[in-house]
C-alpha positions as CSV (number, residue, x, y, z in Angstrom):
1,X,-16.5,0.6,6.0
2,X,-19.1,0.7,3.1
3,X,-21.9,-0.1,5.3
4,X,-20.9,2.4,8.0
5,X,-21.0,5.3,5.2
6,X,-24.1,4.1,4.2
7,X,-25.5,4.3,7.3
8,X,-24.7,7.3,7.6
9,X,-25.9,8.8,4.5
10,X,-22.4,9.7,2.7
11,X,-22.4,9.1,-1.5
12,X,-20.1,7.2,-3.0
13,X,-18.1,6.8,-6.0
14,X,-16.5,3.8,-7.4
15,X,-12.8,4.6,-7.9
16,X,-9.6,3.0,-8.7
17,X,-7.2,3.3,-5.6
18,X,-3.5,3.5,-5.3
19,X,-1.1,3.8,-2.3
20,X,3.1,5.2,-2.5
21,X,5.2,6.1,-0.2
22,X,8.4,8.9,-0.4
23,X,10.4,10.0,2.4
24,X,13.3,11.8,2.9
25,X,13.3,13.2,-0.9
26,X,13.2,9.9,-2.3
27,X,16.3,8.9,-0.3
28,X,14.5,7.2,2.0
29,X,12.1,4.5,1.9
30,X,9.9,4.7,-2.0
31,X,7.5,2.4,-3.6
32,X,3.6,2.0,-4.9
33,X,1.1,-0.2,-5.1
34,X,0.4,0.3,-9.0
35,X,2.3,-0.6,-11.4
36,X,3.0,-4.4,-10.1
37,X,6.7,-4.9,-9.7
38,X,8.1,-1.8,-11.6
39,X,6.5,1.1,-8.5
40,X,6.8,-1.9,-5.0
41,X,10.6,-1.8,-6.3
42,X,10.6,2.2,-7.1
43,X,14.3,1.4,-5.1
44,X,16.3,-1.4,-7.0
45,X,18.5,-1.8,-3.7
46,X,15.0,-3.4,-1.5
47,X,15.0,-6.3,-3.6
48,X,17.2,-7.3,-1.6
49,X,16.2,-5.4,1.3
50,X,15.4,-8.0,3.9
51,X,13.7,-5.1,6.1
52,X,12.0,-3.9,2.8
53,X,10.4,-7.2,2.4
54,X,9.4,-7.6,6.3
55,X,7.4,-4.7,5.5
56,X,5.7,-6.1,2.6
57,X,5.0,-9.4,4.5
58,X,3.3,-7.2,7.2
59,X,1.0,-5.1,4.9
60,X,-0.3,-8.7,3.6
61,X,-1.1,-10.1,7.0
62,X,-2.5,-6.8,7.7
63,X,-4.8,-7.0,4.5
64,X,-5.5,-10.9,5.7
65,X,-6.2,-9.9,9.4
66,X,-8.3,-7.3,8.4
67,X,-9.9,-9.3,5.8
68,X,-10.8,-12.4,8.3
């Protein structure tokens, strides 16, 4: 992606990126990607969560597909 803005011309920045998710008023699904532990279990209940942790198991495939 880098190399594609480069091409094109586009400045950047170095910055330190984070990712959450809230739906439903915090009723639904919550979590982040800072904070370790503490913000991926924002929801005590999806530790044990076993579609909680499918979702987690895709992300990282995604992140290893993506980085193959």
């Amino acid at each position: 992606m880098m190399e594609f803005f480069e091409t094109l011309g586009v400045d950047m920045e170095v910055s330190d990126m984070s990712f959450s998710v809230s739906l439903d008023g915090g009723k639904g699904c919550e979590w982040g990607s800072r904070n370790g532990l503490s913000s991926l279990f924002a929801q005590k209940r999806n530790v044990a969560n076993a579609y909680f942790w499918r979702m987690i198991r895709e992300m990282v495939k995604f992140k290893d597909d993506v980085l193959r």
